[in-house]
Every structure is written in C-alpha cells, then in structure tokens.
N, C-alpha and C positions, 0 to 999 in steps of 0.2 A: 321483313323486319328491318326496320330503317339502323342502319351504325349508329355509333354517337361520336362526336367530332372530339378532338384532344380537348378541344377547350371541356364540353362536357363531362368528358372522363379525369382530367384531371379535379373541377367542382365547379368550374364558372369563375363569375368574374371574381372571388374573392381569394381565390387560388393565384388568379393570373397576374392578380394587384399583390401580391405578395413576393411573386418570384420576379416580376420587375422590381421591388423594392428591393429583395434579397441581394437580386444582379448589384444593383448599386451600391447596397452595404459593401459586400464584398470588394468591388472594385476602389469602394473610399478607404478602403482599409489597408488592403494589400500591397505591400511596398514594392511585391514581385508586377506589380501593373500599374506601377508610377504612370508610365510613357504614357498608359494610355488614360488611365486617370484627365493626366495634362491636357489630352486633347477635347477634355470637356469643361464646360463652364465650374465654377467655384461652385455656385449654387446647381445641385444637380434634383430641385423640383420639376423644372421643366422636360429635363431628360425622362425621369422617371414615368411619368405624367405618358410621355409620347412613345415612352417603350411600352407601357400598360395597353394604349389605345393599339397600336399598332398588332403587339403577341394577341392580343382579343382577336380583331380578326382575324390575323394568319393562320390562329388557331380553331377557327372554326365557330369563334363567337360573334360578337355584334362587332361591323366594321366600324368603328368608331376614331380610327384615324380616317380611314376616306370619307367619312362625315364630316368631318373637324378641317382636315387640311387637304383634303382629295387623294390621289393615289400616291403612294409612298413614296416610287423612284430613290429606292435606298440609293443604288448606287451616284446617281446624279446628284444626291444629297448628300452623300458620301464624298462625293471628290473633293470637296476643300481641306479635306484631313488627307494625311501620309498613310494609306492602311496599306501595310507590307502584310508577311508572315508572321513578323513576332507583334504585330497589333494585332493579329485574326488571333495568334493564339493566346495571346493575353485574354483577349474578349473573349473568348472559348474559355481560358481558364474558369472564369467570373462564373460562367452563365456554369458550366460541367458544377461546380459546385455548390449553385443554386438550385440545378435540378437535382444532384443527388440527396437534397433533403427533403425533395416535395416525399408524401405521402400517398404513392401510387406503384400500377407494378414494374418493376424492375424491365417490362418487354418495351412498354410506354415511355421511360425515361430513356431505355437505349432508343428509340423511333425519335425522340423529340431530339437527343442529342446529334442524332446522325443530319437530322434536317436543320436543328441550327449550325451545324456543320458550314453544309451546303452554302446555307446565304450567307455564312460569314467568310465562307472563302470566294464567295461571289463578289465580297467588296473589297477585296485586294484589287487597290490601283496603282502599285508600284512594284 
C-alpha cells in the first residue's frame, strides 16, 4: 500500500494555494512581524505565487518551482536578506498559524510544523 504524501493528505493543490496565501495574509497583517514583512517587496503576488510552487513540491506534490525556476537553493536565495533568529521566528510565527487553521489531523500539522521548523532555521545567516 503506497503512503500518500502531505501535499495529498493535506487535499492537493488548492489546500496548498491557500496556506501560502494564508502565510501572507497573516504576515501583511501582523505588526508583531513588521521586520519581516519589510524584507519583502510592497506587492507580495510574486512571493505568494513562489511560496505556492515551491510548498507543492517540498510537499510531495508537482515540483513546479523546479519547473518554473529550477532548484530552490533557499539558502543561497536567502542570503541577501538579514535572517537571524527573530526573522526564523517571526516567519515560524506566520506559517504556526496558518497551519493551525488548515483542516487536517492535529498529528500532520505537528509533522509539517516540525519540518517547517527545520528549513526555516536552516536559513538563518546571521
């Protein structure tokens, strides 16, 4: 019996276009994530757009950021921003309560938060 990958268990791509869009509401909002707001453009279509393609595939779904712009290199893509600690956890804030409104189980939201954990304390460069 084959698994089914987060992106499947969470519902596919219109799951994933949503908690990227969520991420961003939340981060346009909140004044507790100014800093990190600032370190993105005014218009965040394009953000949103390349957090979508990219959560697809890390999640298991169609790699459509390596289709679109090849492979990630978060971190090298990373480096022209200041990502300390209080950017990871700002950016952790965003994302921790955009999954806590997805509509899946409680075991799945702690497994995704642990691994966006991960990569987001992977692009601390300072």
């Amino acid at each position: 019996m084959q698994q089914l990958t987060p992106y499947e268990l969470l519902g596919g791509a219109g799951v994933v276009r949503w908690l990227s869009d969520r991420f961003y509401d939340i981060m346009d909002a909140e004044p507790a994530v100014k800093p990190l707001r600032d370190m993105h453009p005014a218009d965040l279509t394009a953000s949103r757009e390349k957090l979508y393609m990219f959560l697809s595939g890390w999640l298991g779904g169609p790699p459509l950021y390596m289709q679109a712009h090849g492979h990630p290199r978060l971190r090298a893509r990373h480096l022209p921003f200041p990502i300390d600690e209080a950017a990871r956890d700002q950016w952790m804030y965003c994302m921790k309560k955009a999954v806590d409104e997805l509509l899946c189980e409680d075991e799945l939201k702690a497994k995704l938060i642990e691994a966006f954990y991960g990569t987001a304390d992977f692009m601390r460069n300072r």
